[in-house]
N, CA, C and O atoms as a MOPAC input file, in Angstrom:
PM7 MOZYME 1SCF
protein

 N      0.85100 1    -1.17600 1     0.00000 1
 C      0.00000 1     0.00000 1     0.00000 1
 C      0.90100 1     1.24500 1     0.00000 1
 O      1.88600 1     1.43300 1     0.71400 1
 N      0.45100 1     1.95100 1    -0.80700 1
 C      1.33400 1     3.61700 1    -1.09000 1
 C      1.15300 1     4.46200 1     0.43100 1
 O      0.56700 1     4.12400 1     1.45900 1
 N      1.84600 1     5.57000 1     0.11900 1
 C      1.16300 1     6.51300 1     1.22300 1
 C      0.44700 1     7.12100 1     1.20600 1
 O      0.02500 1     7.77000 1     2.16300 1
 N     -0.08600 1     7.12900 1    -0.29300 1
 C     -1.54200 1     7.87400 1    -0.23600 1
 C     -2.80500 1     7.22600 1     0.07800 1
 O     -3.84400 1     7.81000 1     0.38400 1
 N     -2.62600 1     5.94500 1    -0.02400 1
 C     -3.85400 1     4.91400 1     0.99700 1
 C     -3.50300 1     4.92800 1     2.28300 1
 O     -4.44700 1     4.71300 1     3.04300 1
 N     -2.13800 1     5.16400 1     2.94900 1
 C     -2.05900 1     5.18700 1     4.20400 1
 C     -2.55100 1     6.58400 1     4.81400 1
 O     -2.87800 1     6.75000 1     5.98900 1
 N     -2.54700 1     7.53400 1     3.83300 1
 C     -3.15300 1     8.85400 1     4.31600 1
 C     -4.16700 1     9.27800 1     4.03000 1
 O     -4.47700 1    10.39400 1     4.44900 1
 N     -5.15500 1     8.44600 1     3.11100 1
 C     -6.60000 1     8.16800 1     3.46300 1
 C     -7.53600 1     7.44100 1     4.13500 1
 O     -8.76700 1     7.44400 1     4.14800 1
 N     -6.41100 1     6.61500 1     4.87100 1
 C     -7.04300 1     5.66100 1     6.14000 1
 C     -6.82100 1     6.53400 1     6.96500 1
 O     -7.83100 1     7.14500 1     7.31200 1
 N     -5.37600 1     7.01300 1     7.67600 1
 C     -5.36100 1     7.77200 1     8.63400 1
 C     -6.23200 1     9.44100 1     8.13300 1
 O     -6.43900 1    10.24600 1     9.04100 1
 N     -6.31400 1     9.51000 1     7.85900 1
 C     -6.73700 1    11.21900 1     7.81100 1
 C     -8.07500 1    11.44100 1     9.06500 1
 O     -8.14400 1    12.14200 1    10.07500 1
 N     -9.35100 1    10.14400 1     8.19200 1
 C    -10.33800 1    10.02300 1     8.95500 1
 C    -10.73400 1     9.52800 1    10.56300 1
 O    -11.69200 1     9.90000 1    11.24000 1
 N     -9.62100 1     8.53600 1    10.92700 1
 C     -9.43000 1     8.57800 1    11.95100 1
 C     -9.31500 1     9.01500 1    13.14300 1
 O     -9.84400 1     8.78800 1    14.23200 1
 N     -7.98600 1    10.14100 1    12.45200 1
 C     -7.87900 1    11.35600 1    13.34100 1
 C     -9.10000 1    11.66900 1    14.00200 1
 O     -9.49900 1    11.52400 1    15.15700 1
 N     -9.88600 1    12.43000 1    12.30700 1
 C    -11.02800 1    12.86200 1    12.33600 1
 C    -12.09200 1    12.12700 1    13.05000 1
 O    -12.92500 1    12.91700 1    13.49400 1
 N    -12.35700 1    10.88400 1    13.31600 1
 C    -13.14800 1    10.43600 1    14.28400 1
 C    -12.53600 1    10.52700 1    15.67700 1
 O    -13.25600 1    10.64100 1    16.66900 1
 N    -11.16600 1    10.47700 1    15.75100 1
 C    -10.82500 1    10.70400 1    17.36500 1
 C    -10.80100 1    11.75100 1    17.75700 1
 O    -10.28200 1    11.93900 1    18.85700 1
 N    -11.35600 1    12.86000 1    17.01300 1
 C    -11.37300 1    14.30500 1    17.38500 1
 C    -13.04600 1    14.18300 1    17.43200 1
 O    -13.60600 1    14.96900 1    18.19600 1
 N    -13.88200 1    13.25000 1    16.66700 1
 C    -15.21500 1    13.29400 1    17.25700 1
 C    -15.42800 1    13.05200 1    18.89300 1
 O    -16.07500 1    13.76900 1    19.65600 1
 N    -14.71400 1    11.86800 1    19.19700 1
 C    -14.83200 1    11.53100 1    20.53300 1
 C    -14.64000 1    12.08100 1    21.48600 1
 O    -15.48000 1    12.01500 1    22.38400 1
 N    -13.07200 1    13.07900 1    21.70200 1
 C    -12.83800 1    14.21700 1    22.49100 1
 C    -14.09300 1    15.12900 1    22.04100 1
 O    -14.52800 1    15.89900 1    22.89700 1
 N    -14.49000 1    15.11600 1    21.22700 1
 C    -15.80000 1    16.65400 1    21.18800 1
 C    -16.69600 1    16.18100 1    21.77400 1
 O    -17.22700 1    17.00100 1    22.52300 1
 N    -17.31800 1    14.80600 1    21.79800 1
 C    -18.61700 1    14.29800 1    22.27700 1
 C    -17.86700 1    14.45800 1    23.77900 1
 O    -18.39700 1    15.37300 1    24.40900 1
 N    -17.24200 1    14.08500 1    24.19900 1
 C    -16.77500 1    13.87800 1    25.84800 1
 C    -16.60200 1    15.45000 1    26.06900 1
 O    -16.63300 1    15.98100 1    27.18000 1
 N    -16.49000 1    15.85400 1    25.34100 1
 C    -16.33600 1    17.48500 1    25.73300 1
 C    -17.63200 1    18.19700 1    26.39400 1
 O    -17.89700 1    18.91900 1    27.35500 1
 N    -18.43100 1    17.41900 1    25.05500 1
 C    -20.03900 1    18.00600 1    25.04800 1
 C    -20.84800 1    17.67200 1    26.14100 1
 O    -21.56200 1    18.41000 1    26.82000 1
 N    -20.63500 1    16.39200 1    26.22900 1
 C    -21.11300 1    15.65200 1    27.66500 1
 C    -20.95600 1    16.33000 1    28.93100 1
 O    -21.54800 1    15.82900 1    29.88700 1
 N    -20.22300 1    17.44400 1    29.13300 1
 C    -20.11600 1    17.91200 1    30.62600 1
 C    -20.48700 1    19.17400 1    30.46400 1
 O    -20.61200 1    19.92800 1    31.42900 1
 N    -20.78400 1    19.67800 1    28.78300 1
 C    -21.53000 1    21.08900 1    28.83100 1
 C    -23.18000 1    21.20200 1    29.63000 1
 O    -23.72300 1    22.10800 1    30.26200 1
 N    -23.71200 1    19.49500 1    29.14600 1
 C    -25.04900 1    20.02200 1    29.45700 1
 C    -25.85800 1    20.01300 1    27.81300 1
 O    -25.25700 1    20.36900 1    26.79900 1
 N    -27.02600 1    19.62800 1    27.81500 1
 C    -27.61300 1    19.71000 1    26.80700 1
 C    -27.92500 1    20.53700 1    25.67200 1
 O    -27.80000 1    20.33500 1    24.46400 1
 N    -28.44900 1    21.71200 1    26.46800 1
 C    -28.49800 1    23.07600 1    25.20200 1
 C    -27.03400 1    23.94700 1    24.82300 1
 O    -26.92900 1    24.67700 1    23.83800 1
 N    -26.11200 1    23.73400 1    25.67700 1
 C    -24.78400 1    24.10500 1    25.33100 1
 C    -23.93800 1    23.19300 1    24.64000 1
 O    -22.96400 1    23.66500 1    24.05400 1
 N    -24.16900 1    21.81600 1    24.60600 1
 C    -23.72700 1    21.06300 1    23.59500 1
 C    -24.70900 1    21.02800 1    22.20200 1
 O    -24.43400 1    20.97100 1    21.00300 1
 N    -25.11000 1    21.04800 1    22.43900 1
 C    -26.18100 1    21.59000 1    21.05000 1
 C    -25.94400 1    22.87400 1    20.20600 1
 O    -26.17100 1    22.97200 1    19.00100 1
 N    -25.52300 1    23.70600 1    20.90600 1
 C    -25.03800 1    24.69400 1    20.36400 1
 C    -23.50500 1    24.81700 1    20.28200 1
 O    -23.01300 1    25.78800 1    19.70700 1
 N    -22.80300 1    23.94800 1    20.78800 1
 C    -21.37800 1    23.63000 1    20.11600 1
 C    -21.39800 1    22.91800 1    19.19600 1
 O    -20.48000 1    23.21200 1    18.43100 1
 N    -22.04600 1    22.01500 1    18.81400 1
 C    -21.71800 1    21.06900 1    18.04200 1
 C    -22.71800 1    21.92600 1    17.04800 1
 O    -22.76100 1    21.29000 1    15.99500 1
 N    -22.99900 1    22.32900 1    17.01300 1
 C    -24.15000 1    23.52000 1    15.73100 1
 C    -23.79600 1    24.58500 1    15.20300 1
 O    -24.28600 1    25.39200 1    14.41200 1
 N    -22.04800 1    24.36200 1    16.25600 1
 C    -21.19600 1    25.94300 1    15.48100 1
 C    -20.47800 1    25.94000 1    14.05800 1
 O    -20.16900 1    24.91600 1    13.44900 1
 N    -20.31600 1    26.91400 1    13.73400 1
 C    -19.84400 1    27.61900 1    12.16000 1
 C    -18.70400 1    26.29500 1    12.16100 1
 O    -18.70000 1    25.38800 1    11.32900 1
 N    -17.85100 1    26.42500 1    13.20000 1
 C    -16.62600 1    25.48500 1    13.03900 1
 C    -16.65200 1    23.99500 1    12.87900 1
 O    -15.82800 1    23.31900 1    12.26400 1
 N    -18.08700 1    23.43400 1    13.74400 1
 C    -17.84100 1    22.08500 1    13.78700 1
 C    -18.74300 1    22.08700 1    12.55500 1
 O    -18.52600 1    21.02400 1    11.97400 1
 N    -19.69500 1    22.83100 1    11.86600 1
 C    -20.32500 1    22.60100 1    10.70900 1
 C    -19.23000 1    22.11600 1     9.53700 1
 O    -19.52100 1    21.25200 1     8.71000 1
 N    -18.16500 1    22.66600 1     9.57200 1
 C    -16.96200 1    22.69600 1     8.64400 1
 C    -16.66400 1    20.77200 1     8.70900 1
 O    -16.76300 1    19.83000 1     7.92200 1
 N    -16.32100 1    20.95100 1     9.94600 1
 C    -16.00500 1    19.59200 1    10.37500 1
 C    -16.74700 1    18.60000 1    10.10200 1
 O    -16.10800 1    17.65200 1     9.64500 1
 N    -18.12200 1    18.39600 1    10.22400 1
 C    -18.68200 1    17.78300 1     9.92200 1
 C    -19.30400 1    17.43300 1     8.26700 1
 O    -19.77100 1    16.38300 1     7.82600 1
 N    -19.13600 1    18.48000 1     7.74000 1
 C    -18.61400 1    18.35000 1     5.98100 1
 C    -17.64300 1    17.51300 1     5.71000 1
 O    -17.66100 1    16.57900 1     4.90800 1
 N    -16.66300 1    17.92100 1     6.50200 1
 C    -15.32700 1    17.63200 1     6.07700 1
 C    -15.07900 1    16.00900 1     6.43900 1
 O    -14.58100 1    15.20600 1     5.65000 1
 N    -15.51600 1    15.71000 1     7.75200 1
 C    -16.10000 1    13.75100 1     7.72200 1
 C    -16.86500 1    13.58300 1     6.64300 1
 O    -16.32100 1    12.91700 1     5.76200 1
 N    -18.15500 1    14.03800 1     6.36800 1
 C    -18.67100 1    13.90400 1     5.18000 1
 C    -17.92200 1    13.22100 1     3.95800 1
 O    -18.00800 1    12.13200 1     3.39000 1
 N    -17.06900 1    14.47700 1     3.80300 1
 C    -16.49000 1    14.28900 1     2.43500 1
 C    -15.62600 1    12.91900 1     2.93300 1
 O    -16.25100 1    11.90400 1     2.62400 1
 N    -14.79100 1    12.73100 1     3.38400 1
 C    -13.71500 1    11.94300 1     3.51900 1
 C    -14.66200 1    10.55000 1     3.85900 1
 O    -13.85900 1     9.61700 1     3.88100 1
 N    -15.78300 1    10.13100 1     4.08000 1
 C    -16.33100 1     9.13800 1     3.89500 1
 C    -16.69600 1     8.74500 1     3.23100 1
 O    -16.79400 1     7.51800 1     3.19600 1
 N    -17.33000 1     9.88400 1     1.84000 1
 C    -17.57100 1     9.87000 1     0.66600 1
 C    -16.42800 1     9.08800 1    -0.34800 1
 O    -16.49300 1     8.11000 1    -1.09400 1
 N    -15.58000 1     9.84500 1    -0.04900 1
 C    -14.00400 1     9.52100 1    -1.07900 1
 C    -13.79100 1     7.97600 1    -0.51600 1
 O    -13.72600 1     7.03700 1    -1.30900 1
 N    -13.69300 1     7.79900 1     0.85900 1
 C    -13.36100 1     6.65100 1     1.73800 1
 C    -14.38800 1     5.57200 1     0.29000 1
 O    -13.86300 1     4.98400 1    -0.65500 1
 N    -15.65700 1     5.63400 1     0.56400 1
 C    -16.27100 1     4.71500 1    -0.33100 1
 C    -16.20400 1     4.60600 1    -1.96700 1
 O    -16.53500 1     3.71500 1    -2.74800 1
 N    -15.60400 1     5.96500 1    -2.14600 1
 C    -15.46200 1     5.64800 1    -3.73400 1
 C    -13.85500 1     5.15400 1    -3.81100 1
 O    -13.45600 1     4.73600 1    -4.89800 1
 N    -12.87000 1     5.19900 1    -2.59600 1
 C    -11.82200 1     4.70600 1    -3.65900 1
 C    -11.64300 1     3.25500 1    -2.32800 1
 O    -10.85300 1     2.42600 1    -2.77800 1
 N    -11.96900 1     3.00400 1    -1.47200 1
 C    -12.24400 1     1.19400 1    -1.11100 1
 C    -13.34700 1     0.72400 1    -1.66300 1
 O    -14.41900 1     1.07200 1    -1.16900 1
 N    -13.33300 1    -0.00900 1    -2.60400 1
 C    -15.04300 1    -0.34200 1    -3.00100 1
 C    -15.36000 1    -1.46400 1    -1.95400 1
 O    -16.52300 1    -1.83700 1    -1.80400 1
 N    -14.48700 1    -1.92000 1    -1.34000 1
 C    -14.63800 1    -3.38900 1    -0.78000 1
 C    -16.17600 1    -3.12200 1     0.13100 1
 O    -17.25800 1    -3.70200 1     0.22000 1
 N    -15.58400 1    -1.99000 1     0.67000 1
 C    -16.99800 1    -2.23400 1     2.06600 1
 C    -18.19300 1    -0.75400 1     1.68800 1
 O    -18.49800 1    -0.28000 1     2.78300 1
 N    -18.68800 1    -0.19400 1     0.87800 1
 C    -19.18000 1     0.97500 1     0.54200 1
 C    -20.18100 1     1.24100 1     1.06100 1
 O    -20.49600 1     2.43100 1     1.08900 1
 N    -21.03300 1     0.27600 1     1.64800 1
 C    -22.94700 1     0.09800 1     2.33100 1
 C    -21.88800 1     0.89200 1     3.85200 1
 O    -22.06000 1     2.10800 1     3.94100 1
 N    -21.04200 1     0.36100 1     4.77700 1
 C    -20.46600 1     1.04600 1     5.65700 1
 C    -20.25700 1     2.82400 1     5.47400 1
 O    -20.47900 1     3.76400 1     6.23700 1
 N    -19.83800 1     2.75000 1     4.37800 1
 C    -19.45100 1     4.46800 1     4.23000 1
 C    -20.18400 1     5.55800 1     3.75700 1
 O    -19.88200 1     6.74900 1     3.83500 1
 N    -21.44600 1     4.90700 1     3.12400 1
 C    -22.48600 1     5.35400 1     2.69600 1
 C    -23.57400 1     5.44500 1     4.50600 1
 O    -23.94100 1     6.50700 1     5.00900 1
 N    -23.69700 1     4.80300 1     4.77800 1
 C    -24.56300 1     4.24800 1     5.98100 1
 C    -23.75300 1     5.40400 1     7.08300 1
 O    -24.49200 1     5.93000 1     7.91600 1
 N    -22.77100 1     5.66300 1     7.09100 1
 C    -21.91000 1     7.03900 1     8.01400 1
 C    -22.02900 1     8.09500 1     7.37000 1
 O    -22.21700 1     9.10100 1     8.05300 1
 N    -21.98300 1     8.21800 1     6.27500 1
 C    -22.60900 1     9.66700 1     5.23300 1
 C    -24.19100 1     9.56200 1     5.44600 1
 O    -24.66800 1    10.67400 1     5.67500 1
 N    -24.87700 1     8.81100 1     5.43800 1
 C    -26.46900 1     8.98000 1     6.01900 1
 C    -26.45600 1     9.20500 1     6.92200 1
 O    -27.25900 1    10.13800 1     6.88600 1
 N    -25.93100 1     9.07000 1     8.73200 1
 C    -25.98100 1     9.04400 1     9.53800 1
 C    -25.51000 1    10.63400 1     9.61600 1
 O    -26.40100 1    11.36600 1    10.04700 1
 N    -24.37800 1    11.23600 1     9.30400 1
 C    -23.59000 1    12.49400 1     9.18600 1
 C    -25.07800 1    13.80100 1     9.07400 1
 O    -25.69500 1    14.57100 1     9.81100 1
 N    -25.03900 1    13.25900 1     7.33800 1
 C    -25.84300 1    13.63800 1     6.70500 1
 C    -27.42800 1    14.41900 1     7.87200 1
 O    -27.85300 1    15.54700 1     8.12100 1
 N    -27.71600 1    13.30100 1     8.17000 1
 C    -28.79300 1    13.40300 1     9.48100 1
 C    -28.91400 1    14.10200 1    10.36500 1
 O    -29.95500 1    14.67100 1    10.69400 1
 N    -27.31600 1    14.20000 1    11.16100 1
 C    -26.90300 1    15.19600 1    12.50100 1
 C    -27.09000 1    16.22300 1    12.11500 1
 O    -27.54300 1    17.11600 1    12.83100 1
 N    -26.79000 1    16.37400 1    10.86800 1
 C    -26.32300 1    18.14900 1    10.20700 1
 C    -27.80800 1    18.74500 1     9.89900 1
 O    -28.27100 1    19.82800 1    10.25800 1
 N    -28.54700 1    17.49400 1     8.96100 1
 C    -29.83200 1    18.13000 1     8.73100 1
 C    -30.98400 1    18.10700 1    10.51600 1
 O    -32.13000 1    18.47600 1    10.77200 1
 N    -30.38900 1    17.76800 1    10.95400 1
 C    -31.04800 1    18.16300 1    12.42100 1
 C    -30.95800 1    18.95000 1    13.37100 1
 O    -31.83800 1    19.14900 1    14.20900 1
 N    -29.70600 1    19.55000 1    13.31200 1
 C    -29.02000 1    20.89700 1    14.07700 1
 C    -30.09900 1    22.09700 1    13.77900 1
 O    -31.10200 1    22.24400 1    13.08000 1
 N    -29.33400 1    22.86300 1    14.69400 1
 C    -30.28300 1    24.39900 1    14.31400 1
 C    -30.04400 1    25.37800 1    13.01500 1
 O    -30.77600 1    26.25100 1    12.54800 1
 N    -28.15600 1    24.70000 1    12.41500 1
 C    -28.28100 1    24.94900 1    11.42200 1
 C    -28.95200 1    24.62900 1    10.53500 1
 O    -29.26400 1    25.48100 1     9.70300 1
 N    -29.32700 1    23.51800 1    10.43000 1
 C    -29.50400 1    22.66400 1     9.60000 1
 C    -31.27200 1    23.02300 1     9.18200 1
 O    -31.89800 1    22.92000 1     8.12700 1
 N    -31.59100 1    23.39700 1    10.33100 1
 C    -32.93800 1    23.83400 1    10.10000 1
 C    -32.93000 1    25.03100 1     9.47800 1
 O    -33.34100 1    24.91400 1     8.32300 1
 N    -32.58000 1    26.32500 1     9.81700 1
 C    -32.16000 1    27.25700 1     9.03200 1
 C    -32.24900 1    27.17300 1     7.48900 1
 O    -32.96400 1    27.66600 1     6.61600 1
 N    -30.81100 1    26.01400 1     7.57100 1
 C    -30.89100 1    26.14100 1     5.51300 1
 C    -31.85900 1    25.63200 1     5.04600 1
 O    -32.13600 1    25.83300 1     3.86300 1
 N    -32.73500 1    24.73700 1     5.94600 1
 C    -34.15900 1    24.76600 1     5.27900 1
 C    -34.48600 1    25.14900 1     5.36500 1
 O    -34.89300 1    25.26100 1     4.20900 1
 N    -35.20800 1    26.15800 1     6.10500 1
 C    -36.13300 1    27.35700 1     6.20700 1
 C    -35.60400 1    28.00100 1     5.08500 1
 O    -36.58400 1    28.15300 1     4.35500 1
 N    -34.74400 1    28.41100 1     4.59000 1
 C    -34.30100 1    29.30000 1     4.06600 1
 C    -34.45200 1    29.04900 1     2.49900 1
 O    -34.91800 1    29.84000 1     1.67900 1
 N    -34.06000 1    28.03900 1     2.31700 1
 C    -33.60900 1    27.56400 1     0.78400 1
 C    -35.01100 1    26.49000 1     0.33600 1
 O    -35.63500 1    26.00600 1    -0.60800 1
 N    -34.95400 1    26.54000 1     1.16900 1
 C    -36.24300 1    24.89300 1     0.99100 1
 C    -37.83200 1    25.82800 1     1.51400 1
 O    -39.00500 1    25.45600 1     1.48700 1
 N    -37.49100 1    26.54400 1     1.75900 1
 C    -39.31400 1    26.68300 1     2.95100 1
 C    -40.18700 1    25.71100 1     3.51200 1
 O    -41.39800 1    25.49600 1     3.45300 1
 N    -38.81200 1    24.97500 1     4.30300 1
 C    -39.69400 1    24.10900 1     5.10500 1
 C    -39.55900 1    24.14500 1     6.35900 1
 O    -38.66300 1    23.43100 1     6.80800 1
 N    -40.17200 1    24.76000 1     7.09500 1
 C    -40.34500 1    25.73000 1     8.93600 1
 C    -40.66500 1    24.54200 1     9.75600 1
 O    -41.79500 1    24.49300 1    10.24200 1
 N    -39.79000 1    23.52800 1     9.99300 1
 C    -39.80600 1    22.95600 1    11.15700 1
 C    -39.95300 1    23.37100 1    12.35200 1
 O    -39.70200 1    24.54200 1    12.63300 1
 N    -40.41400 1    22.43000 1    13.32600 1
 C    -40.40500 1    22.89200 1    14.44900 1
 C    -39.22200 1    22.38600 1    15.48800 1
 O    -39.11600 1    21.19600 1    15.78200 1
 N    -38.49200 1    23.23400 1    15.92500 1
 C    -37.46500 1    22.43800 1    16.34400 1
 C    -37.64300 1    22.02500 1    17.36300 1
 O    -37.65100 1    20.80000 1    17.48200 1
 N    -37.86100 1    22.87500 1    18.54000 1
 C    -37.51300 1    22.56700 1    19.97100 1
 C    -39.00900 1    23.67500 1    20.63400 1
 O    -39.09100 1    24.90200 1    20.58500 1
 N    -39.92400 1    22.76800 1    21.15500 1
 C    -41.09200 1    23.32600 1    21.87500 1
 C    -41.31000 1    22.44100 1    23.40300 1
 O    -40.58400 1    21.62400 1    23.96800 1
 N    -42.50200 1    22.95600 1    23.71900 1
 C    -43.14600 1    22.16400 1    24.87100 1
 C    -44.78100 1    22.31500 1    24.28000 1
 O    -45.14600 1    22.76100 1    23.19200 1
 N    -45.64000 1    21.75300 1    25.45500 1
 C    -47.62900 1    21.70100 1    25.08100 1
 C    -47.98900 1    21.09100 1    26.54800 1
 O    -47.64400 1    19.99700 1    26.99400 1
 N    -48.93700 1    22.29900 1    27.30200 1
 C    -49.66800 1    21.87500 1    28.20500 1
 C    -50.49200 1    20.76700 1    28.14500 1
 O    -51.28400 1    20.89300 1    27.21200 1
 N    -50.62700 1    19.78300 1    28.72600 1
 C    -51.49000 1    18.95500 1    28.60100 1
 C    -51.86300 1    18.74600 1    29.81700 1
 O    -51.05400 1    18.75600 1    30.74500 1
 N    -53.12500 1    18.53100 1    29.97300 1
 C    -53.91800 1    17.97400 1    31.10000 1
 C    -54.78500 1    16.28300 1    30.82200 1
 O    -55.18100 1    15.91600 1    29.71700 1
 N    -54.90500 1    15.54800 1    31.98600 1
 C    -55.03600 1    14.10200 1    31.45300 1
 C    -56.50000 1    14.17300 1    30.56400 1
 O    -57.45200 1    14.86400 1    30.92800 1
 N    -56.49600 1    13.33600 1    29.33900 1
 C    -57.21400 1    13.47100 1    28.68400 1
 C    -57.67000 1    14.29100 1    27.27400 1
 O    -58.47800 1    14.04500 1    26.37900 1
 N    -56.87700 1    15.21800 1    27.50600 1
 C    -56.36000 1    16.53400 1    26.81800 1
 C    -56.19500 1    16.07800 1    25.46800 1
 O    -55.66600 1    14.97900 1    25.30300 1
 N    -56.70400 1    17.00300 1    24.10500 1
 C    -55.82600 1    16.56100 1    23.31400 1
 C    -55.36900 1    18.40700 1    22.97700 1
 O    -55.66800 1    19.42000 1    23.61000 1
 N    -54.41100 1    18.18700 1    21.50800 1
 C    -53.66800 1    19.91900 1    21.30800 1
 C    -53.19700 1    19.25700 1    20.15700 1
 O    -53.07600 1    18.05400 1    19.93100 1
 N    -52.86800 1    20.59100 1    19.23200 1
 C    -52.19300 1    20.33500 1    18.38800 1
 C    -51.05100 1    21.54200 1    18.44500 1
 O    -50.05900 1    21.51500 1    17.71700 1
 N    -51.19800 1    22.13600 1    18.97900 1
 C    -50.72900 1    23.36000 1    19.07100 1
 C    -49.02900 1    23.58000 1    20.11700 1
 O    -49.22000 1    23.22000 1    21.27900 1
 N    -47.62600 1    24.05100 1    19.87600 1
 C    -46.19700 1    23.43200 1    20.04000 1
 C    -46.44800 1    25.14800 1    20.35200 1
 O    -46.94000 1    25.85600 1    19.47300 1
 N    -46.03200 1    25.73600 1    21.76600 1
 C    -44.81600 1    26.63000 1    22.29500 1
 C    -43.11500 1    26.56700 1    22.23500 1
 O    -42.16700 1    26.02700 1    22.80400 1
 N    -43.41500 1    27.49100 1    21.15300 1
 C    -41.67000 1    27.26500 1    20.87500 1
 C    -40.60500 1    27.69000 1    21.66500 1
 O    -40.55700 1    28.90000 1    21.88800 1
 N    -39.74400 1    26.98100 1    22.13800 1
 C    -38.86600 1    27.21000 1    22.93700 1
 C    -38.45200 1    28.58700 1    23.21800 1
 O    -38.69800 1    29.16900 1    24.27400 1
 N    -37.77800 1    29.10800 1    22.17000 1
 C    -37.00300 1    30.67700 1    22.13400 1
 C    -37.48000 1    31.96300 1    22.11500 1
 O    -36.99500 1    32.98700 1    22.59700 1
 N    -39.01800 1    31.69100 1    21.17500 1
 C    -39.74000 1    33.07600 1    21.14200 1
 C    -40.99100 1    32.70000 1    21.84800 1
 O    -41.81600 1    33.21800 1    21.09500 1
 N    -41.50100 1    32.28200 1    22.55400 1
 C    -42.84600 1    31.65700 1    22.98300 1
 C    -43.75800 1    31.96100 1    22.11100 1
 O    -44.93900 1    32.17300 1    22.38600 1
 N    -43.19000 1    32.00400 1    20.85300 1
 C    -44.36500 1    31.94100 1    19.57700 1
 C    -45.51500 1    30.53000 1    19.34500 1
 O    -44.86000 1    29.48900 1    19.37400 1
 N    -46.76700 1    30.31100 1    19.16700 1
 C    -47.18600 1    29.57000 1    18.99700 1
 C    -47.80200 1    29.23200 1    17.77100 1
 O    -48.51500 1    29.98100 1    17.10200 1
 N    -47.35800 1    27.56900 1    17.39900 1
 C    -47.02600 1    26.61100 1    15.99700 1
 C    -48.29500 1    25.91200 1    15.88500 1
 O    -49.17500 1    26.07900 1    16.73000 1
 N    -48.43400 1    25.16300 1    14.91900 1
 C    -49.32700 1    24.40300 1    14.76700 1
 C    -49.06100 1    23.17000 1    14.56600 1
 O    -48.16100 1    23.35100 1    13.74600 1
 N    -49.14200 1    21.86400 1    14.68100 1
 C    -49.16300 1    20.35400 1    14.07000 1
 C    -49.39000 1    20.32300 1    13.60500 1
 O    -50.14700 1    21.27900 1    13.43500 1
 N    -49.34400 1    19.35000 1    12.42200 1
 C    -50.24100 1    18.94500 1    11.32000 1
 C    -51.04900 1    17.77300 1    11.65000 1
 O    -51.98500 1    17.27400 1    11.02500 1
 N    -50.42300 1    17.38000 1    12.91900 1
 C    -51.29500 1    16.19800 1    13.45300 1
 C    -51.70100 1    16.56600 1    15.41700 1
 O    -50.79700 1    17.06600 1    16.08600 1
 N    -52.79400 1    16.31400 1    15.95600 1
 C    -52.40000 1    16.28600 1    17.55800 1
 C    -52.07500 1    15.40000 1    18.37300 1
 O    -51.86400 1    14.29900 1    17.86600 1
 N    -51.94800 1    15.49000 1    19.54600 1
 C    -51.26900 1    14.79600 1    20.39200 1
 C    -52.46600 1    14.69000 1    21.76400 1
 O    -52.99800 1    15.79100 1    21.91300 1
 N    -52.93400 1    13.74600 1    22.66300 1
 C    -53.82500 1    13.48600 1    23.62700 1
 C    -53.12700 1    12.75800 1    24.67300 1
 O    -52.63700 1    11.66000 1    24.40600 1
 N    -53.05200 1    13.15100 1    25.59000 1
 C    -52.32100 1    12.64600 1    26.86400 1
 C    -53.46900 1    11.84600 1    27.51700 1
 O    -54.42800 1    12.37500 1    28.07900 1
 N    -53.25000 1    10.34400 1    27.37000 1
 C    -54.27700 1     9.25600 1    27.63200 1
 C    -53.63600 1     9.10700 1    29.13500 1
 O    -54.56500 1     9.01600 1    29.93800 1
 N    -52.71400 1     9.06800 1    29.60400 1
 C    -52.70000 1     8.87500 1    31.14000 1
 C    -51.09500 1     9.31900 1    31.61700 1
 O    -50.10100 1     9.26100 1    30.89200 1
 N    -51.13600 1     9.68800 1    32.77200 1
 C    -49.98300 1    10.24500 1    33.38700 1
 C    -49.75700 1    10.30100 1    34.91200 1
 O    -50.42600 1    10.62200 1    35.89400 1
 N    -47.95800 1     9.63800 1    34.55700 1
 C    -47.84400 1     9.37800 1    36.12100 1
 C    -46.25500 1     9.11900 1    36.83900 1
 O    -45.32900 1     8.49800 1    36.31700 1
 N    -46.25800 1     9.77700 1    38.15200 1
 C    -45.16900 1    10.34300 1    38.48500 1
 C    -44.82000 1     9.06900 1    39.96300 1
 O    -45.68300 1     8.59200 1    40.70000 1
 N    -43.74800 1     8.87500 1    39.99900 1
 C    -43.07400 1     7.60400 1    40.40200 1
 C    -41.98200 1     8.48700 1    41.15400 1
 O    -41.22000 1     9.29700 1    40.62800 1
 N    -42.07300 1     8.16600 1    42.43800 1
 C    -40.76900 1     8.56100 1    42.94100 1
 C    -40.10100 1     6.81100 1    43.77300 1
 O    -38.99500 1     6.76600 1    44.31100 1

């Protein structure tokens, strides 16, 4: 093997062992502050940039490609689920997800209706939701 297969095996690697320090990073931020690290300008880059190199990974090993494709779907996914990610749809696509809400419910209740997290603007479902029973366990 040349060194240019040895430096397209290692490249990504790295690049996944720099995922792991970020996830262990993220893990002691706390939920909405890891969400918003991992949703920054920088790790957006990063996460292209696995992208790509999984991409190439499957076009020049053909041996195993359902693997590298199946991590480019998975990638693919995180990114289109972030807050960026919602954005460039809103934006380019006009499609206004709802990202992050809450909905009063009382037992029995049904709603269709999502309080959005950031602006306490209120959304609509396209479908509702009925809280058939509820219960608190200590």
């Amino acid at each position: 093997m040349n060194k240019l297969h040895y430096s397209i095996l290692w490249a990504p690697l790295i690049v996944i062992i720099l995922l792991i320090f970020f996830s262990v990073y993220g893990a002691f931020l706390g939920s909405d502050r890891a969400g918003d690290f991992f949703s920054s300008p920088v790790l957006m880059v990063y996460w292209f940039v696995l992208a790509l190199m999984l991409v190439a990974g499957s076009i020049i090993f053909r041996r195993l490609p359902l693997i590298h494709i199946g991590c480019v779907l998975v990638v693919f996914g995180a990114m289109q689920g972030s807050d960026a990610g919602h954005k460039f749809q809103q934006k380019l696509l006009g499609i206004n997800k709802i990202h992050k809400g809450w909905m009063l419910l009382h037992r029995g209740e049904e709603s269709s209706k999502v309080i959005m997290e950031k602006d306490n603007q209120i959304k609509e479902l396209p479908f509702s939701v009925r809280l058939k029973e509820f219960r608190v366990d200590y």
